[in-house]
C-alpha positions as CSV (number, residue, x, y, z in Angstrom):
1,X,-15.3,39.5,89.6
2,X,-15.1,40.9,93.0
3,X,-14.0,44.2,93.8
4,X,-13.4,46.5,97.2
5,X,-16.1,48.6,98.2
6,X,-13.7,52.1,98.2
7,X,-16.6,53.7,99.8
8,X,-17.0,52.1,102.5
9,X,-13.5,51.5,103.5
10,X,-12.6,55.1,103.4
11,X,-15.5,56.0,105.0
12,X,-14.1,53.8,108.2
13,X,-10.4,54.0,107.3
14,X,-10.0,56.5,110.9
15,X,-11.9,53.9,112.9
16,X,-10.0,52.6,116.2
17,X,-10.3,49.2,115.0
18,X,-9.0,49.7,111.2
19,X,-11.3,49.9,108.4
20,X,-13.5,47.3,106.8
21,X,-12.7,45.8,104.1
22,X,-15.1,44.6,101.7
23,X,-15.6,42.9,98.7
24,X,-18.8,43.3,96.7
25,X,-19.4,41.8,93.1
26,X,-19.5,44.2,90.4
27,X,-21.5,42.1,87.7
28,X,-25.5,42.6,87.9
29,X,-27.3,39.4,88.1
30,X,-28.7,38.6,84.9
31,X,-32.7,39.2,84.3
32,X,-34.5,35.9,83.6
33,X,-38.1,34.3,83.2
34,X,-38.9,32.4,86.7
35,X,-39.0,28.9,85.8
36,X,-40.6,25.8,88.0
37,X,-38.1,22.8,88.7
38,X,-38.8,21.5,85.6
39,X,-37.1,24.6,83.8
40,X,-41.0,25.5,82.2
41,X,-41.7,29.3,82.6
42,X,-44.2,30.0,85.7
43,X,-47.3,31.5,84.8
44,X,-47.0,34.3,87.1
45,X,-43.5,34.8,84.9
46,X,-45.4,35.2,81.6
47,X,-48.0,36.8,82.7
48,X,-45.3,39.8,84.3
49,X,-43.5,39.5,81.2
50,X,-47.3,40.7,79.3
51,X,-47.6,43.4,81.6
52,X,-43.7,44.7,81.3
53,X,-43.8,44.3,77.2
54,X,-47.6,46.2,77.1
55,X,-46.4,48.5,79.4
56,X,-43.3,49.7,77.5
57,X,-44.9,49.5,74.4
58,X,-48.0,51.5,75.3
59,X,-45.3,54.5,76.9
60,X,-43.4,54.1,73.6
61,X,-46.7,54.5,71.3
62,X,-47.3,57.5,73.4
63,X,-44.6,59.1,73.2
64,X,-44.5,58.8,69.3
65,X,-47.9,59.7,68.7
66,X,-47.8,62.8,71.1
């Protein structure tokens, strides 16, 4: 759902011209696996999705066996 951007419309809202009004979307893109154009993950996809998962698991091991 789209939204004005407050911030930047009363940060211009004394301009000679009038202020600009923009809308920005307020829903974050949702995360997902890269796929190919077939819809199969991408290697380079799995392979990030290793690094991410060893990553968080090795700082959570860490910071429960400190």
């Amino acid at each position: 759902m789209s939204r004005l951007d407050y911030t930047l419309f009363a940060s211009t809202q004394t301009n000679p011209g009038g202020p600009i009004v923009q809308y920005v979307d307020d829903e974050p893109i949702p995360i997902e696996l890269s796929t190919d154009s077939a819809g199969n993950p991408t290697r380079a996809g799995l392979i990030g999705y290793a690094i991410a998962y060893a990553i968080a698991f090795g700082a959570a091991a860490y910071f429960l066996l400190i």
